[in-house]
N, C-alpha and C positions, 0 to 999 in steps of 0.2 A: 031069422037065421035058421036055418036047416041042422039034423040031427049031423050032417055031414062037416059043418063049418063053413059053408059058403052062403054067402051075399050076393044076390043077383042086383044089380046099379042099372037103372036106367040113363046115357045120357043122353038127354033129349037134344042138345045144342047139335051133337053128331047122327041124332036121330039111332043111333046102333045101341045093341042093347051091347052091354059087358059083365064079364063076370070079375068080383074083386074077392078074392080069396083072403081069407083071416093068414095073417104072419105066424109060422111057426115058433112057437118061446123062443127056441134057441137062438133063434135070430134076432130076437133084442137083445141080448148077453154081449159082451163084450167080445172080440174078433179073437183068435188065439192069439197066446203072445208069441211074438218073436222072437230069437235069438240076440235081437241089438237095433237098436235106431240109429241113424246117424243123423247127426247136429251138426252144421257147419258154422262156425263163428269166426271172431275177428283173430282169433291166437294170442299166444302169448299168456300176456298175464289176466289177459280176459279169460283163456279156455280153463286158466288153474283156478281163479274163481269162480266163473260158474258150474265147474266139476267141484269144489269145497262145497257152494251153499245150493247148489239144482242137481246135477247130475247124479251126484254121489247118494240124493236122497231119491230119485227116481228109481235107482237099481236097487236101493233095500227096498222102499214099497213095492215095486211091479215085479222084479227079478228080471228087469231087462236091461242089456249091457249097453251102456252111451258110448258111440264110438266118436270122435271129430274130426273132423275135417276143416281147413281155412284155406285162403283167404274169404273172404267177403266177396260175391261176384254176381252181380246183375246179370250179365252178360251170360253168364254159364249156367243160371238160372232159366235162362228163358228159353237155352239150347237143350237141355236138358226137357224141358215143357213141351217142344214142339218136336222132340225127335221121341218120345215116350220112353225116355232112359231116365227115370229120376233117380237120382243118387241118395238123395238129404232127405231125410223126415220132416225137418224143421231147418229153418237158414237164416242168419241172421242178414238185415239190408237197411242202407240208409230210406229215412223215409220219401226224397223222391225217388228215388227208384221204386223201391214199394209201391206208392203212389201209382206210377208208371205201368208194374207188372200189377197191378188189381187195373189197369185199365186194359191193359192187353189179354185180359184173362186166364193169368199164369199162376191165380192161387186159388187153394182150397178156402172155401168160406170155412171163420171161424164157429163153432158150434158150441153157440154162447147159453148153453143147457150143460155145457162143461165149462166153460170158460167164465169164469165172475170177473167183471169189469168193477163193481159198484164201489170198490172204493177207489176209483181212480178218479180224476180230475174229468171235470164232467163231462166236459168238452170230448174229451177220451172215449166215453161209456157206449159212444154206439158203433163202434168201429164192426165192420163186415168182414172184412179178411187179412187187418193189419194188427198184429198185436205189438201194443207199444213197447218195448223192454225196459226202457230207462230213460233219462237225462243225462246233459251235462250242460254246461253254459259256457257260455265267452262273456267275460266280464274285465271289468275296470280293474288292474291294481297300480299300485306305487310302493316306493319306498318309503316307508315311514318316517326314517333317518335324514329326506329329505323335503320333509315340511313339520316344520317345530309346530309341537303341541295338539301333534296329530290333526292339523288340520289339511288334510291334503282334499283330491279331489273329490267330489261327492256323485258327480253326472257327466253325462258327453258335453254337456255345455262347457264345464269345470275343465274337463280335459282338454276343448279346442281354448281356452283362456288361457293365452301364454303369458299375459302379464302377471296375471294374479297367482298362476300356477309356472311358473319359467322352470327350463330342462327339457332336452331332449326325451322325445317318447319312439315308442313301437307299436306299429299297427301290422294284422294281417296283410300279406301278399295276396290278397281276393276280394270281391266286391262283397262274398257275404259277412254277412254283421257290419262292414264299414259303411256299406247304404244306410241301412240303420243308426247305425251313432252319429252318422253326419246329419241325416235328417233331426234325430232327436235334439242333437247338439243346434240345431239350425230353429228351435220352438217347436216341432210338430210334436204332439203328445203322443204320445208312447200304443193308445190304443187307436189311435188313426194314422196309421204311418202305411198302413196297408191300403188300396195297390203303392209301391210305393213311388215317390216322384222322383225316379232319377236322374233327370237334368238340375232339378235343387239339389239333391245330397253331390253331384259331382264340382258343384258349383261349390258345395260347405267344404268339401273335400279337397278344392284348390288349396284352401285357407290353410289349413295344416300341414298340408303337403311338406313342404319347409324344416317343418321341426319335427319328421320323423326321419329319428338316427337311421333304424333298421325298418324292412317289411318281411318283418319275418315270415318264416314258408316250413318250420319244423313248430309242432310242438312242445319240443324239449326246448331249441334255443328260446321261443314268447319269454319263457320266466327267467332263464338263464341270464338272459340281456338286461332284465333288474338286477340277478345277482349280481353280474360280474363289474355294474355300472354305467353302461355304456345307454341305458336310459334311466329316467327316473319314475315312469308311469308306462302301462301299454295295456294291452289286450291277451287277453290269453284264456284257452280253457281252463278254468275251475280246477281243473287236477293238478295240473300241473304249477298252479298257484301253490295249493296245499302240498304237496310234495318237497315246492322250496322253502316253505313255512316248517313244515317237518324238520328240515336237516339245518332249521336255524336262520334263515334270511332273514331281515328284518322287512317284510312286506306285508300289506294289506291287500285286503279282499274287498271290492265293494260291489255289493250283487245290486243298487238301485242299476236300473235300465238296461240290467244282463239281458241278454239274446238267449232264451233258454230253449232245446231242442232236443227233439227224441229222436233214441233210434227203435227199430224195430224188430218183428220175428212174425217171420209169414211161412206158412206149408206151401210148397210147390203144387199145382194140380197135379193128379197122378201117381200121387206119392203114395208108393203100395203101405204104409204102416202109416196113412194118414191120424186113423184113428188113434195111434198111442204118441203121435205128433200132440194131437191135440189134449192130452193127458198132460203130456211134459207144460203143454204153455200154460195150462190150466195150474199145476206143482208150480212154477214159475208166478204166477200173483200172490202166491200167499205173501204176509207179511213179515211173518217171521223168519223164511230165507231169505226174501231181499234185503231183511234188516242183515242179517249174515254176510252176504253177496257187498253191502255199501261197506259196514265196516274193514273188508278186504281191500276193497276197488275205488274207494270211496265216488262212487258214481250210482244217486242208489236206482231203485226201479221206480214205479210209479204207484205204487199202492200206497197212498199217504200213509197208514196204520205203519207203513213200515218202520219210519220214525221213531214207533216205540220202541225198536229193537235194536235202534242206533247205539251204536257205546256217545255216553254223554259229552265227552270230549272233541268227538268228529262229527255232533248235530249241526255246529256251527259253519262248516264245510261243507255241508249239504246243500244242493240248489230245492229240494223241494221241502226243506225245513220252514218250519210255519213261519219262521222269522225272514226267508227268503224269498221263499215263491211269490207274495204278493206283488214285491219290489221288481219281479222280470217281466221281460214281455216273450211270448212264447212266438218262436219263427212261424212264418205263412210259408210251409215247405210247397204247396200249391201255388205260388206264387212265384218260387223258383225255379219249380219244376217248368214252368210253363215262360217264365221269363232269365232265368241261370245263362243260358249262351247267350244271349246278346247282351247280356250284365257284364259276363266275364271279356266276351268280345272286348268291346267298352272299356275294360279296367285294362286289359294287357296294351293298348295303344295308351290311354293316359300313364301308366307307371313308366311306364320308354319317356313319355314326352318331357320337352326343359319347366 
């Protein structure tokens, strides 16, 4: 190396000689800061929590302002990518779409020299451009009140068993998770259900068909339809289970052969403040906010450690509490992505039909 700082490289593959110049210091240092990043997430009670346990601690450490923006949108993601207008720092998306736009080349890779995976669920640790945020699950409950001695269902097999189990239930209005618990309910084991067979699960699905009161298509009504009686078991996400356990319902949670699922957080390519993008996702794994973030939301993130920072009351509520996760089976969003419409197709003729 020269008194000057240059390196002369031969590369022989191109036969040409080049010169590769030393990086100026300044240029490893971090980019200026900006004035504000914007995060686009789901709203609501989602943007007040993760302004309480991420946002609020981003602008004391950096001094930059989180601005938000929502809905959630694939679509304007990708319009955004290909007309070089990026709006969003960081955006929150389901994970096929994610899937989807890391296939179309719509995100910035993650820069996992800021970005610590290692205490996530392994399977998780090598992610390229998708950063996981969290969980929730679709799981089993019932009314407690209507199986003496707390013996109620245990599994989808238990649930499609009207004899042993008799009363009206409630299943989703969609083919996701119900391919699933038909198949399980039908003997396939939990860790071979994937690619999945859905001429068997539509076939297990006949079978129940019958004894579901509702298919439900909100949310809010899955649990509501325990409360109010009008079934005695169904499906429902995880939150809104705990929510009506909250204000007093007599219902159970039963996480064995929950369908457990992540959402995500990817940078758009293009994104001029990528770099403090990648800051916030990196603030965003620590344990001790998502331990913040679940006992809010109760929906927590995916840094197992974060656990420790559960209030000990809402551990039990948690899909990735040590006494849970093992019992779920985590969705093949690859699987959906790739097979979703002709699933759904499929399901909107069977729900019409006698």
């Amino acid at each position: 190396m020269s008194a000057i700082g240059v390196l002369r490289c031969s590369l022989k593959a191109a036969a040409i000689i080049a010169t590769c110049w030393l990086v100026p210091a300044v240029w490893a240092q971090e980019p200026p800061k900006p004035a504000q990043i914007v995060f686009n997430d789901s709203g609501g009670d989602m943007t007040k929590a993760m302004r309480e346990a991420f946002y609020s601690e981003f602008e004391k450490r950096y001094g930059i302002r989180v601005v938000t923006t929502s809905p959630i949108d694939a679509g304007k993601l990708k319009a955004m990518v290909e007309s070089g207008n990026v709006e969003w720092s960081v955006t929150e998306i389901g994970p096929e779409e994610a899937m989807l736009a890391e296939k179309q080349g719509l995100l910035e890779p993650l820069d996992r020299k800021v970005i610590d995976l290692s205490g996530y669920p392994e399977h998780l640790q090598d992610r390229k451009f998708i950063m996981p945020k969290g969980v929730y699950s679709t799981v089993l409950g019932y009314r407690e009140d209507a199986f003496a001695g707390g013996n109620g269902p245990r599994s989808w097999a238990d649930f499609w068993d009207t004899k042993k189990f008799p009363g009206p239930r409630t299943l989703r209005d969609s083919p996701v998770d119900n391919l699933e618990f038909a198949l399980m309910a039908d003997g396939v084991p939990p860790d071979k259900l994937y690619p999945l067979d859905v001429d068997r699960a539509f076939r297990k699905l006949d079978a129940i068909k019958p004894h579901i009161a509702v298919w439900w298509k909100t949310g809010a009504q899955s649990a509501q339809l325990l409360v109010d009686k009008e079934a005695v078991m169904g499906s429902a996400w995880n939150g809104r289970y705990y929510v009506a356990i909250k204000n007093g319902a007599p219902l159970h949670i039963e996480w064995n052969q929950g369908m457990i699922k992540e959402s995500a957080f990817v940078i758009p390519r293009g994104a001029k403040d990528a770099y403090w993008g990648q800051k916030m996702l990196a603030l965003i794994t620590e344990a001790n906010l998502q331990g913040i973030y679940a006992n809010i939301i109760t929906y927590p993130g995916l840094n197992l450690k974060s656990m420790d920072y559960v209030q000990a009351d809402l551990k039990q509520f948690m899909p990735t509490n040590p006494d849970n996760l093992p019992k779920q089976v985590w969705t093949d969003a690859k699987w959906w992505l790739e097979n979703g419409s002709s699933a759904q197709e499929r399901w909107s003729k069977w729900i019409l039909a006698q």
